[in-house]
C-alpha positions, -999 to 999 in steps of 0.1 A, spaced: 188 748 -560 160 744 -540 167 711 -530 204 720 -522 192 749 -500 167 727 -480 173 717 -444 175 678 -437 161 663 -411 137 634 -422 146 643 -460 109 657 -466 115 685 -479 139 676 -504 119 652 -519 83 676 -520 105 704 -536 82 705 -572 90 725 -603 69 733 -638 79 746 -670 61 760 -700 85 768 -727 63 767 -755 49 796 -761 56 837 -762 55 836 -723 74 818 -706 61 804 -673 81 784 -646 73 776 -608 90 758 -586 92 750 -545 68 733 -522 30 729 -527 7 744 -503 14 734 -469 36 700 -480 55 692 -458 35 715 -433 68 729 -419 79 740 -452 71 779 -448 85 782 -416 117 766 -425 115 789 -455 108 821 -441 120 817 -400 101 825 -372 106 846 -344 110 818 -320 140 808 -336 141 793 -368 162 811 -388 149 816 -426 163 795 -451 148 814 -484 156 785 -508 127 792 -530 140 831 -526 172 821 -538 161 802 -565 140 824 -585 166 850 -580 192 828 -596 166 815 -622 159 852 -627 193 866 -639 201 833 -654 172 840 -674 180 875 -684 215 864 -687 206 841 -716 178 860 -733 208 888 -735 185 915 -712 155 916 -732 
């Protein structure tokens, strides 16, 4: 979802989106979305600017989706 949500210019972004699971044990861990400044742009493209760039919230997006699909299948607990 990420990915789909990213903006394309060079394609960058798309292809630094990066997502972990841990399903192995009692907690379950995820994360998912760009690494620390790569591509540099990323958080501005994510969260806007005031000069313009309108926020995209991908990553906001995502782990809202991820969130009720989560709770969806675990049946609310």
């Amino acid at each position: 979802m990420v990915r789909a949500k990213s903006r394309v210019d060079t394609g960058r972004m798309k292809s630094s989106v990066t997502g972990t699971g841990d399903f192995g044990t009692d907690i379950l861990k995820i994360s998912f979305g760009w690494e620390s400044m790569n591509p540099f742009y990323a958080p501005f493209q994510e969260f806007g600017t005031r000069n313009g760039i309108t926020p995209m919230m991908a990553v906001l997006d995502a782990f809202n989706a991820a969130t009720t699909e989560l709770g969806a299948r675990l049946g609310g607990r």
